[in-house]
N, C-alpha and C positions, 0 to 999 in steps of 0.2 A: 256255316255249320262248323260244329267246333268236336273236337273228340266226347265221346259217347260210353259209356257203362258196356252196352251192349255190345259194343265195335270190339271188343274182349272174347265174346263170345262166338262175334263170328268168324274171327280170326281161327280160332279154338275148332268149332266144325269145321272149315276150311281143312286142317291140318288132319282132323281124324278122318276125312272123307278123302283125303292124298293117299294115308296110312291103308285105307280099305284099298284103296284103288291101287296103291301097290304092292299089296297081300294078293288081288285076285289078279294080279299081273303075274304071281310068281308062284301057281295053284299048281304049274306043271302041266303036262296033256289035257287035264278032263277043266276046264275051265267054264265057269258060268258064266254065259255069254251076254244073259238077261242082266246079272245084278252086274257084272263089269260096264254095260252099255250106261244102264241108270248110274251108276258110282264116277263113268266118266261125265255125263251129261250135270252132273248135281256137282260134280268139281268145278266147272266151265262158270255154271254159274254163279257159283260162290268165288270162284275169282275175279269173276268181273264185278261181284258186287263191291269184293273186297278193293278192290280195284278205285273203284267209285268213291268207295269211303275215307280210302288211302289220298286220295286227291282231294278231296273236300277239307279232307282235314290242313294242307298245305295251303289252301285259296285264300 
């Protein structure tokens, strides 16, 4: 598998979904605990996928 159009993109969500995750990091006392859980969980996997893609592309 070789570099991709797309692997641009996901890079791209990757980063804006850090950006959220460390906005509702820094909410102060009253923090959403619901949309911090989903923003951690949906980082995890866009790094592992990024992850994925980042190695494939080296192989």
């Amino acid at each position: 598998m070789t570099f991709n159009g797309f692997d641009i993109f996901m890079i791209l969500f990757t980063l804006i979904i850090l950006i959220g995750v460390i906005r509702l990091l820094k909410d102060g006392p009253k923090k959403n605990l619901f949309a911090l859980g989903f923003g951690i969980v949906s980082l995890l996997v866009f790094l592992a996928s990024d992850a994925i893609m980042i190695k494939a592309w080296f192989s």
